[in-house]
GUGU-172754 format. One record per atom (N, C-alpha, C): x, y, z. Coordinates in pm, whole numbers, padded with zeros to 5 digits, always signed. Layout:
<rs>
XYZ;...
</rs>
This chain:
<rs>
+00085-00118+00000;+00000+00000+00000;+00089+00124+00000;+00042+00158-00103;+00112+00388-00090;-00024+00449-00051;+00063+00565+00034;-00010+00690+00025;-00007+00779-00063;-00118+00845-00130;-00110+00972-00261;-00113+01066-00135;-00001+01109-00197;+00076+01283-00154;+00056+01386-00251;+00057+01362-00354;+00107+01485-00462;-00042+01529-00495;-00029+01655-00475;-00158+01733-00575;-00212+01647-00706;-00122+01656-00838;-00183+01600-00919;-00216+01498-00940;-00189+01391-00813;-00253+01259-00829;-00370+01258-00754;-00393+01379-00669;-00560+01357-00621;-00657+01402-00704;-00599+01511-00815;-00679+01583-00972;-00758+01478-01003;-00656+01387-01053;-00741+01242-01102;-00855+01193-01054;-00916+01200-00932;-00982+01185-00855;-01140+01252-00875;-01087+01363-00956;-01196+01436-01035;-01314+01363-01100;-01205+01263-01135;-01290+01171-01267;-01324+01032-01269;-01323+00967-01080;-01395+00900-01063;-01465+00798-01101;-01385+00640-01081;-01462+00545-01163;-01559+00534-01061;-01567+00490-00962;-01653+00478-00866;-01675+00571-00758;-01813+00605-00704;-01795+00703-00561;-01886+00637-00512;-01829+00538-00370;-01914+00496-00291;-01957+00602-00141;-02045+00592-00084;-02120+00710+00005;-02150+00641+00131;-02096+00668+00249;-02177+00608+00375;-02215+00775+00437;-02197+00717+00594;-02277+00838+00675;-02156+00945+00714;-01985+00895+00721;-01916+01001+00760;-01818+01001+00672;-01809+00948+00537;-01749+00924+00385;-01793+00892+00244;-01682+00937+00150;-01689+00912+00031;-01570+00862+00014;-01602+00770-00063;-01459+00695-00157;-01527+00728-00293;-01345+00746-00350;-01367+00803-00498;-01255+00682-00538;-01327+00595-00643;-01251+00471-00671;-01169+00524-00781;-01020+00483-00825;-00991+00489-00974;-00956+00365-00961;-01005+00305-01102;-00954+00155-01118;-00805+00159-01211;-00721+00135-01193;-00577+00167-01257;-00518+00001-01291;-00542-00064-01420;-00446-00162-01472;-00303-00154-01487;-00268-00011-01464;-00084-00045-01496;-00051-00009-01345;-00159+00028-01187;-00073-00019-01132;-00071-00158-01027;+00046-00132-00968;+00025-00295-00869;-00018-00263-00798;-00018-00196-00704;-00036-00214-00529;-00192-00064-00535;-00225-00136-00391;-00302-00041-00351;-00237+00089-00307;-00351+00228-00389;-00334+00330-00358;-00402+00417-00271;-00341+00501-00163;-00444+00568-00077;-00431+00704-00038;-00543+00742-00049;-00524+00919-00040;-00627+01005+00126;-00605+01055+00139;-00670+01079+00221;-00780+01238+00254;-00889+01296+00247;-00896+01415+00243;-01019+01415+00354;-00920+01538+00435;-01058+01612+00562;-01043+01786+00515;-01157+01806+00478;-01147+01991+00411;-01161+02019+00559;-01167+02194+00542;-01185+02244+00707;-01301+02263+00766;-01430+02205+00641;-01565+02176+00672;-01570+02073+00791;-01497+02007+00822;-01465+01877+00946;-01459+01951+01078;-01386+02083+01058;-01320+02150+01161;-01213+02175+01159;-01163+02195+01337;-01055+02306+01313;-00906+02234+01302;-00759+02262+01261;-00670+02129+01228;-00641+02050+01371;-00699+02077+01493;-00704+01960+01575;-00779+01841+01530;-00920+01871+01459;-01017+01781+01460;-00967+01744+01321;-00918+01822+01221;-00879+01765+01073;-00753+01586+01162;-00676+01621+01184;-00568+01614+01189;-00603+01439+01288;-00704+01487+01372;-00796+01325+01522;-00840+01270+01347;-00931+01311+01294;-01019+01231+01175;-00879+01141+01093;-00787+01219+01062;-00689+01126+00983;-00616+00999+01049;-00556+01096+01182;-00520+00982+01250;-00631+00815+01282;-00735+00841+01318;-00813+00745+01297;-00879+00695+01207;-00853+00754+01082;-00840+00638+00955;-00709+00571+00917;-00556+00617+00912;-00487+00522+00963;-00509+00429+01049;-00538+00479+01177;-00550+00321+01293;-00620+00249+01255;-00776+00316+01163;-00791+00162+01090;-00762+00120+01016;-00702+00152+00903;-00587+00082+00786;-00477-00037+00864;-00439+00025+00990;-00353-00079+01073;-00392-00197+01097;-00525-00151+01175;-00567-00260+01268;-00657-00366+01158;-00681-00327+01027;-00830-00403+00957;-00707-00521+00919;-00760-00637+00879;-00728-00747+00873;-00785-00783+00726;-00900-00713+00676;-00918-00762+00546;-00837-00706+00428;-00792-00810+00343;-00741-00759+00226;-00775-00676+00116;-00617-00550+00110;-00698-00442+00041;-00690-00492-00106;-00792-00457-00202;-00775-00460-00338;-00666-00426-00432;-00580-00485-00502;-00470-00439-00562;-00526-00334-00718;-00471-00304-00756;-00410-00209-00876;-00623-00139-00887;-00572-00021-00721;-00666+00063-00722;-00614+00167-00656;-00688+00294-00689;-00664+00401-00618;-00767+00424-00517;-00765+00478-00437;-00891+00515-00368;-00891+00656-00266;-00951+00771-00244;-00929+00854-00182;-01047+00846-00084;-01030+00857+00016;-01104+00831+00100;-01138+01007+00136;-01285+01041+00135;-01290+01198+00192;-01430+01198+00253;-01345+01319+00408;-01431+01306+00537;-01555+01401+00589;-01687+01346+00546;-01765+01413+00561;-01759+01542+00682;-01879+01597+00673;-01877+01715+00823;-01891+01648+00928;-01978+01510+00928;-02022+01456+01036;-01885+01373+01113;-01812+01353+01034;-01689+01251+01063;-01630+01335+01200;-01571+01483+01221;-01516+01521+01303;-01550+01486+01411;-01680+01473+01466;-01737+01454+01594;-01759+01309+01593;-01750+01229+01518;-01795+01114+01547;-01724+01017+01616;-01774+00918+01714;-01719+00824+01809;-01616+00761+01738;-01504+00673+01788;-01440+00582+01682;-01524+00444+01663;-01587+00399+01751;-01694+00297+01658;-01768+00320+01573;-01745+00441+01569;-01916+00454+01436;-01816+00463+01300;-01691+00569+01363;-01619+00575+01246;-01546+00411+01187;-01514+00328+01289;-01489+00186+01251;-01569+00098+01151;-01696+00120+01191;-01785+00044+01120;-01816+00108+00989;-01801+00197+00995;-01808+00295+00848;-01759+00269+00770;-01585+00255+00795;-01504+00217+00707;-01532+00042+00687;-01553+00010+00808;-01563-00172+00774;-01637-00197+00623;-01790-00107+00649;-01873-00129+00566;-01846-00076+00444;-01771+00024+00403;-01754+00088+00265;-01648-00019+00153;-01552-00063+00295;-01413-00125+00210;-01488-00279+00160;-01615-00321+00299;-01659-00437+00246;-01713-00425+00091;-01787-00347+00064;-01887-00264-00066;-01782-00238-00142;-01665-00201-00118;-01589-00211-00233;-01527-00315-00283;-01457-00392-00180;-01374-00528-00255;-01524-00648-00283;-01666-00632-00290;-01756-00682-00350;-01775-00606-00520;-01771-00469-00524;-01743-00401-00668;-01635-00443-00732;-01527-00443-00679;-01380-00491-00755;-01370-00629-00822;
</rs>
């Protein structure tokens, strides 16, 4: 797994093969054949709040990238971006959120 860092690789993102929707996210799928590994991006605007609360929301989508046990999909991009509701939200709700989106996706893939 990489993280997307660079500006112009989140552009791409514009154009969206897939956008799946729960209650405190969007994933914006690109499906990419030339590459290997899973790609991951991450976005909290300052609609989330202030960069304490930007900054709690990221960190706890890493911890779950750590801790999940299911296998991520290879030669995909995916940007994960954090609704308004995400800032305040418990980390179980945010857990199950992600459980359920990544499940909905490696069923699309």
């Amino acid at each position: 797994m990489r993280f997307i860092k660079k500006r112009s690789e989140y552009l791409h993102f514009q154009n969206a093969d897939k956008v799946i929707r729960s209650r405190f996210f969007i994933l914006a799928v690109l499906l990419d054949t030339q590459q290997t590994d899973f790609a991951l991006g991450i976005t909290v605007s300052k609609k989330v709040g202030n960069a304490i609360v930007r900054n709690k929301t990221k960190r706890r989508i890493k911890a779950w990238l750590r801790q999940t046990k299911s296998p991520l999909p290879s030669q995909m991009a995916v940007n994960i971006i954090a609704l308004n509701k995400a800032g305040n939200a418990k980390w179980n709700d945010l857990h199950e959120d992600l459980e359920i989106l990544f499940k909905r996706l490696c069923k699309q893939a």
